[in-house]
C-alpha positions in Angstrom: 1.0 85.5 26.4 1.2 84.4 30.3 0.9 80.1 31.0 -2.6 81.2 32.4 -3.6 82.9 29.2 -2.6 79.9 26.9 -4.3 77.2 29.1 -7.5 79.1 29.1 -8.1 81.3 26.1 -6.7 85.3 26.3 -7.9 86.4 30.0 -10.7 89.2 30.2 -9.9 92.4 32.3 -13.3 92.9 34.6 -13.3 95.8 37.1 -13.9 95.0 41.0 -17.2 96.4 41.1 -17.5 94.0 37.7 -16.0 91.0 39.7 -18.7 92.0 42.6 -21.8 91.5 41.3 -20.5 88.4 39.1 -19.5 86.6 42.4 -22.3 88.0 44.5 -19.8 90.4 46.5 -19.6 93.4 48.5 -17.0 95.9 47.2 -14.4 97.6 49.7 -12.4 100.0 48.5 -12.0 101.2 44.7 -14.7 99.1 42.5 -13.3 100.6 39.0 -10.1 99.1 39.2 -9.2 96.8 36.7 -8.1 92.7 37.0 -7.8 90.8 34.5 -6.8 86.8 36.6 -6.8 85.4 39.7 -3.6 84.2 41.7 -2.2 83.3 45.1 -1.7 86.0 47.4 2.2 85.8 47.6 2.2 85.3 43.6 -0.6 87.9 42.2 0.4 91.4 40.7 -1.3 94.8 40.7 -3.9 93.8 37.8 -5.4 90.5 39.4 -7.5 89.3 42.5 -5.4 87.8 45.4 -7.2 85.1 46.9 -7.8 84.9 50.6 -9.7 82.2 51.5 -7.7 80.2 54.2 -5.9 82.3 57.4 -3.1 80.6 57.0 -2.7 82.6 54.2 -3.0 85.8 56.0 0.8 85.5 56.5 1.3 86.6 52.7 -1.2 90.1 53.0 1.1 92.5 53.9 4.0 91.7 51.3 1.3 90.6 48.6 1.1 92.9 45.3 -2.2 91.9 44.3 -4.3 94.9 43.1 -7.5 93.3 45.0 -8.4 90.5 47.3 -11.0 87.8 47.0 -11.6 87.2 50.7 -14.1 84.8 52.6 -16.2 87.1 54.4 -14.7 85.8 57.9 -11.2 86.8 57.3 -12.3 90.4 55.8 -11.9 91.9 59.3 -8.2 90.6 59.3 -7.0 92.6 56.0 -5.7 96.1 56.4 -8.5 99.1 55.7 -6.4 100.1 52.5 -6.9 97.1 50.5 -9.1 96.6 47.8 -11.8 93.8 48.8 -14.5 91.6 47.0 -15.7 89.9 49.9 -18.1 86.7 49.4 -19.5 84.4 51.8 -16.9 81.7 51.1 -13.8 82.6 48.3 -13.5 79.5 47.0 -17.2 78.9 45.9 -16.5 82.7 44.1 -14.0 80.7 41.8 -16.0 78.9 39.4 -17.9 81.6 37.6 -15.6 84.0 38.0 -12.4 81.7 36.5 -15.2 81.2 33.6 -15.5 85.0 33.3 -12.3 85.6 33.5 -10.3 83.2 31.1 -13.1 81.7 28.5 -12.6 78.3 27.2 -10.8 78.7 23.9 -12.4 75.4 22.3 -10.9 73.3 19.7 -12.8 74.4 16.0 -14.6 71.6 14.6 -13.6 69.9 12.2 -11.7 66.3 11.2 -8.3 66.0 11.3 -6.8 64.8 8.1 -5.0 62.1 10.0 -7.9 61.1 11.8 -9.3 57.1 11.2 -13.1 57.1 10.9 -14.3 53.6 10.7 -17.3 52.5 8.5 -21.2 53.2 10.5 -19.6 56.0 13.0 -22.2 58.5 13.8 -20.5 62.4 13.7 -22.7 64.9 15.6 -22.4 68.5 14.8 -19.9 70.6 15.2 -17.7 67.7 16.3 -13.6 68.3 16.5 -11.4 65.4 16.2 -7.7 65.4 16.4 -4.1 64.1 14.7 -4.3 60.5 14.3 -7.7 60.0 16.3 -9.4 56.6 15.8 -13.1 56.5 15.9 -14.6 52.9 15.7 -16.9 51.1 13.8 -20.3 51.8 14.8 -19.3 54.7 17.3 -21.3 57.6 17.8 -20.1 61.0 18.7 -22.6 63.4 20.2 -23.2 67.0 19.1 -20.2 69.4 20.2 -17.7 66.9 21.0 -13.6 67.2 21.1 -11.5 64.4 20.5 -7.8 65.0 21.0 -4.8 63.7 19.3 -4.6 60.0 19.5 -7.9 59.3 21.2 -9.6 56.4 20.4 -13.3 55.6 20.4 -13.4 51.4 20.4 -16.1 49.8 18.4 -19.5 51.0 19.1 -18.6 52.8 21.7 -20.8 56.1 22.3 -20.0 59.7 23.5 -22.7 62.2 24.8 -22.9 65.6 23.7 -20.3 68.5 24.8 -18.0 66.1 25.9 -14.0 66.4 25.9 -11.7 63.6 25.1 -7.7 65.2 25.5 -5.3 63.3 24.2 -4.6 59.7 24.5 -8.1 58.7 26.3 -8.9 55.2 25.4 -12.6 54.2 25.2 -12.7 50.3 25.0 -15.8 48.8 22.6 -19.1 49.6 23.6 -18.0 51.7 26.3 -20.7 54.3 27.6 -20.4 58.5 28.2 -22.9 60.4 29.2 -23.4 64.6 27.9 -20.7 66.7 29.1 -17.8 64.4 30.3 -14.3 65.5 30.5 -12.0 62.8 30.5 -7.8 63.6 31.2 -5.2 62.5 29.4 -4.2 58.8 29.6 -7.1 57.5 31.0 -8.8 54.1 29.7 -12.5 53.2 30.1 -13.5 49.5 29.4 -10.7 48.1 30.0 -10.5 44.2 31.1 -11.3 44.1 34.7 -8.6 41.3 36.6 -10.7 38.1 36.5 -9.3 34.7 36.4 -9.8 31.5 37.5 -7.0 28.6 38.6 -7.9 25.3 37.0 -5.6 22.4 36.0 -2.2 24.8 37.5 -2.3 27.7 35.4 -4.8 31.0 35.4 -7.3 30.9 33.4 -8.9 34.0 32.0 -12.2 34.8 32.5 -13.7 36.8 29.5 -15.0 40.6 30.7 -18.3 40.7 28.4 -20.1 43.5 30.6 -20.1 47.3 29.8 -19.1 50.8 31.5 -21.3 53.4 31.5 -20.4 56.9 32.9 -23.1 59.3 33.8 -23.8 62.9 32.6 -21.0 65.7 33.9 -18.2 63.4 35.3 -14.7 64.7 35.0 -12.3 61.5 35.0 -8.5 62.8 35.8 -5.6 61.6 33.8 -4.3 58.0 34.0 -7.2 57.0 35.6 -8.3 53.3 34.6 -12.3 52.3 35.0 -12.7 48.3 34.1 -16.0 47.0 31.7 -17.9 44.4 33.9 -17.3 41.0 34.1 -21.0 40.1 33.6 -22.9 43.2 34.5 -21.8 47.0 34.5 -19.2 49.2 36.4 -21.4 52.1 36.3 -20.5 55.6 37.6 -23.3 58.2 38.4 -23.8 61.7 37.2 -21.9 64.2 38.5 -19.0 62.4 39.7 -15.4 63.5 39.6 -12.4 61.4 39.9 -8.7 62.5 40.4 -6.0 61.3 38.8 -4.6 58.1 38.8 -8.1 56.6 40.4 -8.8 52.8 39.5 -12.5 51.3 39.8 -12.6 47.5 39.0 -15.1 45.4 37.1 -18.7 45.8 38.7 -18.0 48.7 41.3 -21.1 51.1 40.9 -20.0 54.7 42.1 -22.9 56.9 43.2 -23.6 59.9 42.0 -21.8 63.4 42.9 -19.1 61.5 44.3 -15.5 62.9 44.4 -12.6 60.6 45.1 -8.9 61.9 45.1 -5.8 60.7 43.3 -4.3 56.9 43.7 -7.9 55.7 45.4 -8.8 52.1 44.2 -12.0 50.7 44.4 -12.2 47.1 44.2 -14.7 44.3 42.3 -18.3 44.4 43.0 -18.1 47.1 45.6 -21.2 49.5 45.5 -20.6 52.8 46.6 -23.8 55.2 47.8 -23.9 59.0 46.5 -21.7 61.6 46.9 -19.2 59.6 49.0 -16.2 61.3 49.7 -12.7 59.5 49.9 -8.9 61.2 50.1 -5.9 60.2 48.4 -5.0 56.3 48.5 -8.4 55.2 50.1 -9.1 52.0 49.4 -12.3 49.7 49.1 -12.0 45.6 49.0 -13.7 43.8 47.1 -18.1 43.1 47.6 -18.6 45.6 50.2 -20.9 48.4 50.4 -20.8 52.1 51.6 -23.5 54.0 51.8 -24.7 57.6 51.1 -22.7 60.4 52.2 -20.1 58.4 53.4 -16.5 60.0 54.2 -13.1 57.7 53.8 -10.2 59.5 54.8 -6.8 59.7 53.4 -5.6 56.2 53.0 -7.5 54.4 54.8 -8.6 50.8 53.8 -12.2 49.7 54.1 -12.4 46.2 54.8 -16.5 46.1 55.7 -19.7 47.6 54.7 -20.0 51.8 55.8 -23.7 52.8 57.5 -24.9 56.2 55.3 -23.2 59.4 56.7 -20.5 57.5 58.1 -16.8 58.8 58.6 -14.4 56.5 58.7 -10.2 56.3 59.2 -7.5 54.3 59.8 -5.9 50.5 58.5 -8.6 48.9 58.8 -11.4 51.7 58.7 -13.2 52.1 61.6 -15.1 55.3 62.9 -13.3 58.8 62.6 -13.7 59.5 66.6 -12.9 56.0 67.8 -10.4 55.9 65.4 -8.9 59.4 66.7 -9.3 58.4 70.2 -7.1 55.0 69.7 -4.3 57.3 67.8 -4.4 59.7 70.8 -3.6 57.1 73.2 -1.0 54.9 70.8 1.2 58.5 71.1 0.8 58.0 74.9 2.3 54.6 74.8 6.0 55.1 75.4 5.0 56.6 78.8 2.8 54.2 79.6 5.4 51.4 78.9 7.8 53.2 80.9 5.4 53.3 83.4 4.9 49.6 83.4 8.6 48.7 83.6 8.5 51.1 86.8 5.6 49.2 88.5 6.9 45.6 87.3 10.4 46.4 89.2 8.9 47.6 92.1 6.4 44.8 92.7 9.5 42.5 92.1 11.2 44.2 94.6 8.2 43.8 97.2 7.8 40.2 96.1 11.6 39.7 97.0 11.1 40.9 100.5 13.7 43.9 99.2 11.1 46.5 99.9 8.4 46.1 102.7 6.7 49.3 101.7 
């Protein structure tokens, strides 16, 4: 059994012509051959689908033993006229129901663990799976469908939706909220104490987190990720929305819905955030501000002040993408100019000193 096979359930063997109308696709070249996965060009063998969806993968064609490509239809003109083709409008939106096709999700069979602690008043849907050494809270309810991995626990009242999937070691503090078909990554911890405290008489006082988190229908949280319980209120993330790993929202952020943020982007206190932002690895937001809908934060940049909807914004601090471009474009052009200045300063020193009289 292949690493592909064991993370999603024994892989299904469709023909091209099969893969074709599944994906919406235009065969080119022999439609009964058989594939049975889907792998990078430079990696795939003579039973699976090469996918071409970038050109700067072209580079890997000619040496590639894939059986047949998956190819964006604007690189399809680039392949050679002997390869097998599925071409799509855009490979990558091809993946998700053909992956689904192609390597079925073996679940988890229901059932309760004999090591698993169920706590007095928890409320078991059907067909419920939870695993080794599992904790489910008092007064917790499970929706229908559910998987709860190995060490997972469900804090006090705490509720799950239906279909979601807990892997091992999620925590869900008390009275933390899921909506229906969550996924949340190993390691990750909802509820948890957001980082309030208050200096009085020398020392730090802490202040208690008494609000909840509620996370809407169809998020997928990554592992390790960390989402705090308000202070007062709710940190509340919308439906939709899908977090990398290693993300951190404080205590009162609300997330908009259909949202994706990449890995080690933090998010801090208070900070309201409009739907389906966008924001690239180590973004980050301070505390009380707001961004708007459809707003774009690139790769590390740190947003200091309220975004407008649709904005895109870059840099330490943020400001906008093209302004932001324009002042990198001319801090590569400073060494010249510096050199120059130094020119011009010598020369009108020169003048100055009556050694030049040009």
């Amino acid at each position: 059994m292949t690493e592909r096979e064991l993370a999603g359930g024994p892989a299904v063997t469709l023909t091209v012509a099969e893969v074709a109308r599944l994906v919406g696709g235009v065969v080119r070249g022999d439609g009964a051959l058989p594939v049975s996965g889907v792998a990078p060009l430079d990696e795939a063998g003579p039973h699976e689908l090469g996918l071409l969806a970038s050109r700067r993968y072209l580079k890997h064609l000619a040496a590639s033993r894939a059986g047949a490509v998956l190819v964006s239809e604007a690189l399809a003109s680039r392949t050679p006229p002997d390869r097998t083709l599925v071409v799509v409008p855009r490979a990558h939106e091809a993946l998700p129901p053909l992956l689904a096709r192609l390597y079925p999700w073996r679940r988890t069979r229901p059932g309760v663990h004999s090591t698993a602690v169920i706590e007095r008043g928890v409320d078991l849907g059907e067909d419920v799976s939870i695993g080794p050494y599992a904790v489910i809270g008092e007064d917790a309810v499970v929706g229908d469908g559910c998987a709860i991995g190995a060490h997972s626990v469900v804090g006090r009242g705490a509720k799950v939706g239906r279909g979601c999937t807990l892997h091992p070691h999620v925590v869900l503090y008390p009275g933390t909220v899921v909506g229906d078909r969550v996924v949340i990554h190993s390691g990750a911890r909802l509820g948890v104490d957001g980082f309030g405290y208050v200096f009085v008489d020398g020392r730090y006082r802490k202040i208690p987190q008494v609000g909840g988190c509620v996370v809407g229908d169809d998020v997928e949280i990554g592992a390790n990720t960390t989402i705090d319980r308000g202070s007062i209120g709710d940190t509340r993330v919308g439906e939709g929305t899908k977090l990398d790993n290693l993300v951190h929202l404080a205590h009162n952020v609300r997330l908009g819905a259909h949202s994706v943020l990449a890995a080690l982007v933090g998010i801090a206190g208070s900070a309201r955030v409009g739907a389906r932002a966008m924001m690239g690895g180590q973004a980050g937001v301070r505390d009380h501000v707001e961004l708007g809908r459809d707003v774009r934060v690139a790769a590390a940049t740190k947003v200091l002040r309220d975004v407008p909807d649709g904005e895109t914004v870059s840099g330490n601090p943020a400001r906008p993408n093209r302004r932001y471009l324009r002042v990198r474009a001319l801090t590569e052009k400073l060494p010249e100019i510096y050199r120059r200045l130094k020119e011009v300063e010598k020369t009108l020193a020169e003048v100055v000193s009556g050694r030049r009289d040009d």
